[in-house]
N, CA, C and O of each residue as an XYZ file, in Angstrom:
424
protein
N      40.440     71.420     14.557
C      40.988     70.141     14.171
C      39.999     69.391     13.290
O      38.777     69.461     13.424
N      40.551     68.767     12.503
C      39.653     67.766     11.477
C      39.353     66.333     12.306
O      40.027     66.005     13.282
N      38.305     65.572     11.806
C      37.521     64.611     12.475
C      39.349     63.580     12.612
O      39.769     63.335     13.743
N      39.968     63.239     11.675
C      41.146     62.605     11.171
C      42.132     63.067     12.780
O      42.326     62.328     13.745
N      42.526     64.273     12.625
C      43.539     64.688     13.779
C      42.744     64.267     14.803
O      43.294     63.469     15.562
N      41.455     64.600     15.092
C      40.825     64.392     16.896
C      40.886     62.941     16.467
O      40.785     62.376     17.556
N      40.965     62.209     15.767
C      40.571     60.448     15.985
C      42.128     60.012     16.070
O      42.529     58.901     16.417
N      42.825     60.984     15.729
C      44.501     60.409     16.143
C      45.254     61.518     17.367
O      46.455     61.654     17.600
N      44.171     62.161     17.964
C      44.455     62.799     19.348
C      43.793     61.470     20.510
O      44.399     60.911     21.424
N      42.663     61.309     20.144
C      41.778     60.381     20.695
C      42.268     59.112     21.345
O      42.007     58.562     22.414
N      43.122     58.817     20.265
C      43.866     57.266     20.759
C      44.244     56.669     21.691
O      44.833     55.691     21.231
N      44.271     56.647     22.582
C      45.058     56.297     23.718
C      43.773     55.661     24.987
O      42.729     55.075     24.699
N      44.219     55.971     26.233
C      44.127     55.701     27.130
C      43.586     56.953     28.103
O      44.398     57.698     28.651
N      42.423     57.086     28.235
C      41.172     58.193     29.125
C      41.230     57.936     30.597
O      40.636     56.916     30.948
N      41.988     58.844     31.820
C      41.272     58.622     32.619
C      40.237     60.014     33.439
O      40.331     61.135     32.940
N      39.442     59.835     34.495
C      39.169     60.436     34.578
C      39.337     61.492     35.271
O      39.904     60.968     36.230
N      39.277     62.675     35.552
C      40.319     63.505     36.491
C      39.022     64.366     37.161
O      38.830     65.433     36.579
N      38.209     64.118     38.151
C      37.291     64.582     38.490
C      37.631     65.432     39.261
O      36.632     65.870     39.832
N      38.763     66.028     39.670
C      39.171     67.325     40.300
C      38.654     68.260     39.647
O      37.982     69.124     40.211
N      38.868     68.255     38.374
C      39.025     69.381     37.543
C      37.554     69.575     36.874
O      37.338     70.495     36.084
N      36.331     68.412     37.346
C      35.051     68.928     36.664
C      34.565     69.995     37.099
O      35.049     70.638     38.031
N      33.636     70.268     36.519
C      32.926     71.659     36.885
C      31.283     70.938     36.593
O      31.099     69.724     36.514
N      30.192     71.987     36.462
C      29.259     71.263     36.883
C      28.597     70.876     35.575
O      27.611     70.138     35.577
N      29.247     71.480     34.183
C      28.715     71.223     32.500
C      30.066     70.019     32.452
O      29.838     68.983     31.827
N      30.876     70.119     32.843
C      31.961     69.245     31.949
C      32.816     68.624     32.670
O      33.280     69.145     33.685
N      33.223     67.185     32.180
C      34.093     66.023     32.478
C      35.036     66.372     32.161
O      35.025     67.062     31.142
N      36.332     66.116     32.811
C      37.405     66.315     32.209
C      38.231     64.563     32.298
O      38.036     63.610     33.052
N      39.022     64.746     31.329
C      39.775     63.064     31.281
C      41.604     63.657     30.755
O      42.069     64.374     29.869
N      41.969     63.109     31.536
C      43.408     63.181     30.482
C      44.300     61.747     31.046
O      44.141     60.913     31.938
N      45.103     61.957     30.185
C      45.805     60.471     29.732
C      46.305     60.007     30.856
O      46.460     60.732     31.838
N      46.788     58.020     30.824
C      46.872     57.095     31.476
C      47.822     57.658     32.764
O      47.753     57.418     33.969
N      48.980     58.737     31.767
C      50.369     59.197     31.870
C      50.581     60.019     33.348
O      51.523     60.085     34.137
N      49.388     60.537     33.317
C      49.053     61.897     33.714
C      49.180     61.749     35.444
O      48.722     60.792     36.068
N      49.821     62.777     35.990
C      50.399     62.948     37.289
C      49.324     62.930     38.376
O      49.481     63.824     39.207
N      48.080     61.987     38.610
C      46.851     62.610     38.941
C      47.612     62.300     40.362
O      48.639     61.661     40.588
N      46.364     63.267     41.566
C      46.359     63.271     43.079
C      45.975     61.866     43.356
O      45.256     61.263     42.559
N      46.412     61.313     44.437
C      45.914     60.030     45.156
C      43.783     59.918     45.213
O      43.063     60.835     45.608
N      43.412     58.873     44.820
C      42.202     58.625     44.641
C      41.475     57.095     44.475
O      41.741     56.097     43.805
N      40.575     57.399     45.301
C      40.301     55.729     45.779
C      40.061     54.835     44.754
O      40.377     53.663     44.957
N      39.447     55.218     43.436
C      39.297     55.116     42.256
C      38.609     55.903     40.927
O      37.732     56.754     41.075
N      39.198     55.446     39.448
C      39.053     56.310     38.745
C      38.484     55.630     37.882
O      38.637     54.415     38.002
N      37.615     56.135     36.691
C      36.820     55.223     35.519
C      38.079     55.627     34.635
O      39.026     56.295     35.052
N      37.958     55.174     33.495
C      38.600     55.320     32.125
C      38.242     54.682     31.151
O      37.284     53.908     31.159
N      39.137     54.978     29.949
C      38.747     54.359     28.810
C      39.676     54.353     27.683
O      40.109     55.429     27.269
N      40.089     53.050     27.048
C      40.969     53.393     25.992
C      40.707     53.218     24.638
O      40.347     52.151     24.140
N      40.897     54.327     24.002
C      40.473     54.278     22.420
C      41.361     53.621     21.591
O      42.339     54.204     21.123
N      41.160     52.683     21.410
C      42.396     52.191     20.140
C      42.225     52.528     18.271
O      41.248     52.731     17.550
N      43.568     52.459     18.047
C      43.156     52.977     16.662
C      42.632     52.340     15.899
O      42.260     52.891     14.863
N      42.382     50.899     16.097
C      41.460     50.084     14.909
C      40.091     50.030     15.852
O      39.502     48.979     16.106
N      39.724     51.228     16.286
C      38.724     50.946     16.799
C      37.907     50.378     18.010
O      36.751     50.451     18.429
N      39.207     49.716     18.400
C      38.621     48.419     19.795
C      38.284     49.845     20.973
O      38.483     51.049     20.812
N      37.727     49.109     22.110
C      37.850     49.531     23.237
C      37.735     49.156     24.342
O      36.884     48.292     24.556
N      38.630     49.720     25.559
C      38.632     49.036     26.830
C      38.021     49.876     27.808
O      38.768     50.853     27.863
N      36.904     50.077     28.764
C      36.444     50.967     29.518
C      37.092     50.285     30.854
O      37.242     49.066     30.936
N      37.455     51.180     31.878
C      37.541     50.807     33.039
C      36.728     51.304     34.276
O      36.556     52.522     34.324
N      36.367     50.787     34.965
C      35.574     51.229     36.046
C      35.777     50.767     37.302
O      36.585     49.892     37.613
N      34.762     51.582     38.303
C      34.864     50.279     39.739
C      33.753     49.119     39.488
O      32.949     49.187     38.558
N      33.808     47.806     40.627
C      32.877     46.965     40.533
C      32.497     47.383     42.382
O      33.275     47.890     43.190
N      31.350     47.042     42.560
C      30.791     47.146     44.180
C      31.771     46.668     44.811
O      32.217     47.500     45.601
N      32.261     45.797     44.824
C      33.351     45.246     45.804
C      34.696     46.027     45.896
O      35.524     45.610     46.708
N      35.006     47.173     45.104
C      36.109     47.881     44.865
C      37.070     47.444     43.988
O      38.050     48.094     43.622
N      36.640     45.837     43.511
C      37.826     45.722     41.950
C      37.738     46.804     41.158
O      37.132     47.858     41.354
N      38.549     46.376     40.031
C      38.692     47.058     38.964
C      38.033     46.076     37.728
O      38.191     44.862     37.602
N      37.251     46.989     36.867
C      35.712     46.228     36.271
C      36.307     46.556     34.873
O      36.828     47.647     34.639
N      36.202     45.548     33.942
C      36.563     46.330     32.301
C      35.393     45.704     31.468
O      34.721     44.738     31.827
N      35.268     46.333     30.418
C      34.079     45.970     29.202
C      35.167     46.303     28.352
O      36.173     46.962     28.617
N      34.687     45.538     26.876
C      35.236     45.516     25.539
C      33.905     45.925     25.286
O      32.804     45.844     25.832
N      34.752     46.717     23.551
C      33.581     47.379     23.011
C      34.488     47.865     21.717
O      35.640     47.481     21.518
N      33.735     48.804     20.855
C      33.817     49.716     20.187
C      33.742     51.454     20.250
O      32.900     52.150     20.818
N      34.687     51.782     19.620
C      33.941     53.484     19.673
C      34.220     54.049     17.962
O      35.134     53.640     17.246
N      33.260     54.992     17.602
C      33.064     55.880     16.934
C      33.292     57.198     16.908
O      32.626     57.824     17.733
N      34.190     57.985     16.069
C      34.014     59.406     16.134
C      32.940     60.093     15.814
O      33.387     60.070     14.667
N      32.036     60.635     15.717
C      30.724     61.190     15.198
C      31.202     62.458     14.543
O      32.249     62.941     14.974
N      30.484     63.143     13.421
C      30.606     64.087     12.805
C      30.648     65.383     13.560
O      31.343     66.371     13.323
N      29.780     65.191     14.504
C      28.807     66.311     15.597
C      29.873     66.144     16.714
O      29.470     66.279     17.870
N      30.982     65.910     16.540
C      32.057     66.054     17.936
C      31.565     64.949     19.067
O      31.810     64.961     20.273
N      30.697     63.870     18.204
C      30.172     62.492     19.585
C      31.593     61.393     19.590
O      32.461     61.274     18.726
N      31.493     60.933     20.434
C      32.271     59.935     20.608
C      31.273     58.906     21.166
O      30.586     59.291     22.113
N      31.133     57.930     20.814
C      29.953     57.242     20.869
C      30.633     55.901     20.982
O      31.426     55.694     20.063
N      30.494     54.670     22.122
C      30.785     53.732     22.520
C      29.687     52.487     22.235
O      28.493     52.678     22.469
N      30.205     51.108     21.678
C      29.358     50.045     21.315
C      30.019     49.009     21.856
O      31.236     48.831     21.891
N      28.752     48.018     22.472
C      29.404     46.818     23.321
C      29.307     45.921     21.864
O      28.732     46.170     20.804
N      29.964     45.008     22.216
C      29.977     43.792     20.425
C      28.270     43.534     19.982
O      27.917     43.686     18.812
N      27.565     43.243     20.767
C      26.406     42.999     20.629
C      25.248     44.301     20.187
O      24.027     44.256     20.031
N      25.800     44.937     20.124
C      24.776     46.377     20.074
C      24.599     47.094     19.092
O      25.662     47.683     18.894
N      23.483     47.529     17.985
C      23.748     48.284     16.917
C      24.137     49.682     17.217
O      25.093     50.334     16.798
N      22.934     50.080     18.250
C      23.239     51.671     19.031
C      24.026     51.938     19.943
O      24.064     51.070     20.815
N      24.749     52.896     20.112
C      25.412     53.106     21.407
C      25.009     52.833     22.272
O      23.790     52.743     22.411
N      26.140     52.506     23.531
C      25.717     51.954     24.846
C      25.920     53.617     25.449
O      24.989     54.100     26.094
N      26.822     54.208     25.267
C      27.072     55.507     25.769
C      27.691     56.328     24.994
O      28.831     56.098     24.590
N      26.771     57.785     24.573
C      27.313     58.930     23.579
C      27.826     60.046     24.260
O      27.058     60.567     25.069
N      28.976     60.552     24.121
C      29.556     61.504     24.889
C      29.680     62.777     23.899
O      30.104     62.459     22.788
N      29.380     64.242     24.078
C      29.694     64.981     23.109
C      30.984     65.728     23.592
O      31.150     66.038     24.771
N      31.629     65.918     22.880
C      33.443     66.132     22.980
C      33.367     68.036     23.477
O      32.842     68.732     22.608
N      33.624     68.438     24.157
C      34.050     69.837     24.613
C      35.066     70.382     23.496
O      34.957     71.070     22.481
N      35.997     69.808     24.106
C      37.366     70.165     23.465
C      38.314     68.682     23.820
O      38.179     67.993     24.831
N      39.306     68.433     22.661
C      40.425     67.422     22.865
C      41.640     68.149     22.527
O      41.807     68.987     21.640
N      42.635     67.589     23.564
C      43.913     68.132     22.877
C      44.661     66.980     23.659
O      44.168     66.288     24.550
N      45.755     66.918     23.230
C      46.751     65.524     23.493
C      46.525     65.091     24.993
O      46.160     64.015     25.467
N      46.876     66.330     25.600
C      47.056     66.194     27.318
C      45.521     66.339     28.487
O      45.352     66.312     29.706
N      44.637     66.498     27.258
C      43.205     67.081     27.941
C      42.446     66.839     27.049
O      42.739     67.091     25.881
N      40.700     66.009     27.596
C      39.817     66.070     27.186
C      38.526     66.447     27.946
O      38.136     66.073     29.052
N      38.002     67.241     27.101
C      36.729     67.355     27.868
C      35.611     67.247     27.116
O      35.416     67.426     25.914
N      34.645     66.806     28.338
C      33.275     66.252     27.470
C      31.865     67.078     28.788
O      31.859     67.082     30.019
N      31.090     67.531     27.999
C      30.075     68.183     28.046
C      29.005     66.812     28.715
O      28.642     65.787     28.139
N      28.791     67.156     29.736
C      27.706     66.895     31.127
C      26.349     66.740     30.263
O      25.276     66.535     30.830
């Protein structure tokens, strides 16, 4: 796939599906996705102008979000920026993406 197709595979809404990690790689697939019952999950949504919404837990068991930015990188990074930040806050290198599945390298 060209940088163009993975940044319009990318789009959406990441969660995380930690069933399916192994001990090199994360796996994430979409908001959509039929996951097993789980006390909680991180995520993240890529929007196409760029924005982004991460989700997480907070200690108390809410549900925690940051705004930000992300980048596609040449090198298969996907690389996340809070508004304030020149460098990434967090660089992920991409495994493989495909509509229904992503994975990212540990």
């Amino acid at each position: 796939m060209s940088k163009k197709e993975d940044a319009d595979v990318l789009n959406q809404c990441w969660v995380h599906s930690h069933e399916e990690d192994t001990d090199k790689e994360m796996v994430f697939r979409p908001a959509s996705f039929n996951f097993p019952r789980s006390r909680g999950r991180t995520s993240f949504d890529l929007k196409p102008d760029g924005g982004l919404v991460e989700g997480g837990i907070a200690p108390d068991d809410r549900r925690l979000e940051t705004k930000g930015t992300w980048k596609l990188g040449d090198d298969n990074t996907l690389a996340f920026y809070t508004s304030s930040q020149s460098a990434p806050r967090r660089v992920m290198r991409i495994a493989s993406v495909k509509k229904d599945r992503l994975v990212i390298k540990k």
